[in-house]
C-alpha positions as CSV (number, residue, x, y, z in Angstrom):
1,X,16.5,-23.8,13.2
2,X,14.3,-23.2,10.1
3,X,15.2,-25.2,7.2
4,X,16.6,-23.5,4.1
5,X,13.8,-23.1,0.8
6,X,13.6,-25.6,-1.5
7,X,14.7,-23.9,-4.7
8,X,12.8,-25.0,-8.0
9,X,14.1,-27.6,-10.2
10,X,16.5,-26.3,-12.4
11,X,16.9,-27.1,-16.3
12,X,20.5,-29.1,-16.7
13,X,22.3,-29.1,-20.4
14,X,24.9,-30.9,-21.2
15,X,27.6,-30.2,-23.4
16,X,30.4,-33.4,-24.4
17,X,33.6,-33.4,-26.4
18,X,33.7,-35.7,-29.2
19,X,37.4,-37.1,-28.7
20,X,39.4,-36.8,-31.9
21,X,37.0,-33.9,-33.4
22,X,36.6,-30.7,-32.8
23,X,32.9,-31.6,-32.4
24,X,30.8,-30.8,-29.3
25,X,27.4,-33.2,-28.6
26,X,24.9,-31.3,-26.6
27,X,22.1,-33.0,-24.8
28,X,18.9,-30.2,-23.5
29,X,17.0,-30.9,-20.5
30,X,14.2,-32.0,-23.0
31,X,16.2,-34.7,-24.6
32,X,16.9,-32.9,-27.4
33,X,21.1,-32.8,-29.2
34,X,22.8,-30.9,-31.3
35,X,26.5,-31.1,-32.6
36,X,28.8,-27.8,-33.2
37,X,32.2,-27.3,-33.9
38,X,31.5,-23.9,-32.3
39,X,30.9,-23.5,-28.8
40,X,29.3,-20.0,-28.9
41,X,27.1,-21.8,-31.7
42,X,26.1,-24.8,-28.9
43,X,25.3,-22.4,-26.0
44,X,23.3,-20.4,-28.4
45,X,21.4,-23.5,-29.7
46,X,20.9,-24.4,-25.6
47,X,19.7,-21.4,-24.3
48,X,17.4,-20.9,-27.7
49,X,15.9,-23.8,-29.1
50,X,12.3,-24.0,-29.4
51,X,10.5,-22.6,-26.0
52,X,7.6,-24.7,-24.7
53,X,9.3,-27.7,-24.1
54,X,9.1,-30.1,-21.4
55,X,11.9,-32.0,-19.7
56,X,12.2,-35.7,-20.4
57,X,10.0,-37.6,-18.5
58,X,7.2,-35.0,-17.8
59,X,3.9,-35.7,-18.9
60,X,1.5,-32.5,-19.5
């Protein structure tokens, strides 16, 4: 049995609730955050924010 492809690493963002607020805390795979009361506004921030970055930890 062949084993299956490795895919690439994927980019992970992460969007939390602030408790108590209508706030949402989003984290990139670059280590950079944002708050918005509007989640079309956080996703749009995510999949947006400046191109050329690197994820945390990557040296280059």
């Amino acid at each position: 049995m062949t084993p299956a492809p490795r895919s690439a690493p994927r980019e992970v963002y992460r969007v939390d609730w602030l408790p108590g607020t209508d706030v949402l805390h989003g984290t990139c795979h670059c280590g950079a955050e944002h708050t918005a009361q509007d989640p079309v506004e956080m996703w749009e921030w995510m999949l947006t924010h400046p191109e050329g970055h690197t994820p945390r930890g990557s040296r280059g």
